[in-house]
N, C-alpha and C positions, 0 to 999 in steps of 0.2 A: 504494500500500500504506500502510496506517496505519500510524504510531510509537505507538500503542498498545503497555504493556507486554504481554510474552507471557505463556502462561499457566504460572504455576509449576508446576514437575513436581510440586512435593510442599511442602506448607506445614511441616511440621517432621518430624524423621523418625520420631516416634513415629504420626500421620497416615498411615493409609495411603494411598496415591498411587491415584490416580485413572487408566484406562486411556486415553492419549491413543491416538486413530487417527494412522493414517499422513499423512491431511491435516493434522490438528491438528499432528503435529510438524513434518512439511514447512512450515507455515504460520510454527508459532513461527521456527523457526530463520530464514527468509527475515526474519521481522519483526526479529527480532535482530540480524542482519547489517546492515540498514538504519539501524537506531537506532545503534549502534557507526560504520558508513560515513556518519552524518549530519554535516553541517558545524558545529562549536562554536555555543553558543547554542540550536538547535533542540533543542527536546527535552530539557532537561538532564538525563542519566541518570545514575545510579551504574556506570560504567562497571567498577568491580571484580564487582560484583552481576553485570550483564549477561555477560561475559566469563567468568563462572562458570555461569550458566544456558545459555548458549550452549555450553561446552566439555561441561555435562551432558546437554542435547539430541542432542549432534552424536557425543559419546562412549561415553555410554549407554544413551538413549532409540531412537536411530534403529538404533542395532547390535539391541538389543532387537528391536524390532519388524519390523526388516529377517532378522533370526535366526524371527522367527516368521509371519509371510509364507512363508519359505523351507519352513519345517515345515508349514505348513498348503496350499504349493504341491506338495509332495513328497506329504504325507496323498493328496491330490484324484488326481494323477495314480495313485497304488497303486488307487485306486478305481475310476479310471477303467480301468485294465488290468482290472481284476478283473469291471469289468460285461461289457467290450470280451469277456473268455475265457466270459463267462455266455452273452453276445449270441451267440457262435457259435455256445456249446454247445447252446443252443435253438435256434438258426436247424439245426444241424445233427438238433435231433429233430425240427422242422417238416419238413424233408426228409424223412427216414422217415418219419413219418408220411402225408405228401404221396405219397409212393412207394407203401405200402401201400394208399392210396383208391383211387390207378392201378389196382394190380393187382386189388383187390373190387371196381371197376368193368368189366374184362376179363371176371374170371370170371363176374357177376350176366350179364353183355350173351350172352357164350360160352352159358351155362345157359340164360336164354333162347331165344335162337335155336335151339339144340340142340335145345329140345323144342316148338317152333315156336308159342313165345308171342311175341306183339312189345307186349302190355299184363299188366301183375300189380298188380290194386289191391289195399293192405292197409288197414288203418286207420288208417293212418298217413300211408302215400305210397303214391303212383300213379307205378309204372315202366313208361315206354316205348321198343321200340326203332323208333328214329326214324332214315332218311336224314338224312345230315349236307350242309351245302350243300355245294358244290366247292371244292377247294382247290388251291393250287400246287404242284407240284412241280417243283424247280429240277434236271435233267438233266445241264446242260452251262450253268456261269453263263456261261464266254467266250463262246458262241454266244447269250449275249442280246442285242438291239441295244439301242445308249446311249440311247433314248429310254425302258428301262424301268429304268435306274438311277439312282442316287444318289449325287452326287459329294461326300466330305466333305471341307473347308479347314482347315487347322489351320496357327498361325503354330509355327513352330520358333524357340523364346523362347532356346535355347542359341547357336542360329547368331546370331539377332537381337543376341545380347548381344554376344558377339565383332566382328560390325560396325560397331556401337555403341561398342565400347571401341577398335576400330582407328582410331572416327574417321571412319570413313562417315555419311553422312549419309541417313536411310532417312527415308522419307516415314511419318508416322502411327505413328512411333515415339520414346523419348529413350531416354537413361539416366539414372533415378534416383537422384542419390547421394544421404548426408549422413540414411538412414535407422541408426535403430540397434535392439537388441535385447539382451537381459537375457540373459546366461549367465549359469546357479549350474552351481555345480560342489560 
């Protein structure tokens, strides 16, 4: 890391300040901490200066910007609920709607058949009633033999854990520690 000075929040306080990002402050403060933690001689800083630009980065800047992260993470999520309650609410008219084709596809095939057309061309479209190929019908799934089934594997990641944390040694598995994650509250 360079001992480069950081960059000043604000040149006087008539100057309006300039928006540092979150790497720029994370940056400054890491570079301030280094030039302060440097050995005498390297560097020779104004260590009252530094210890004041640092105490404003780490007091002011980063609460700032940590305060608005939190607001602009809060904003995203409200939106996100909000597309998530749109999302259903269309997926729920695609369903009726989809429901409805069903049924003007019953009654067009019913009305057909009834008056024993199996073609009606208009100017538009050409309807046919057509045999459909064969399909399955499952009776009695227990009386099928395992040759026409599908077995599906799944690891039990809760039991896994617990063996794991007893101390077990399981083959093609560890436990992860020394992860971490951000609560706001």
């Amino acid at each position: 890391m360079s001992t480069a000075a950081a960059p000043a929040p604000s040149d006087t306080p008539a100057t309006p300040r300039r928006t540092l990002s979150l790497y720029d402050i994370t940056e400054s403060i890491l570079t301030l901490n280094e030039i302060v933690d440097s050995p005498p001689g390297e560097g020779e800083a104004d260590e009252v200066a530094i210890t004041a630009l640092l105490d404003e980065f780490i007091g002011k800047l980063l609460p700032e910007k940590v305060d608005n992260y939190c607001r602009m993470i809060a904003s995203l999520k409200g939106a996100a609920e909000i597309k998530r309650a749109e999302a259903k609410r269309l997926t729920e008219r695609a369903r009726i709607h989809e429901s409805t084709v069903a049924r003007m596809v019953d009654r067009l095939k019913e009305a057909m058949i009834a008056v024993d057309r199996r073609k009606v061309d208009t100017d538009l479209f050409r309807v046919m009633v057509q045999a459909s190929p064969p399909s399955v019908v499952i009776t009695d799934e227990a009386a099928i033999p395992d040759t026409f089934q599908v077995a599906t594997v799944k690891v039990d990641k809760a039991k896994l854990k617990q063996a794991l944390k007893r101390g077990d040694d399981v083959a093609g598995a560890e436990l992860a520690e020394g992860n971490t994650h951000l609560r706001i509250k």
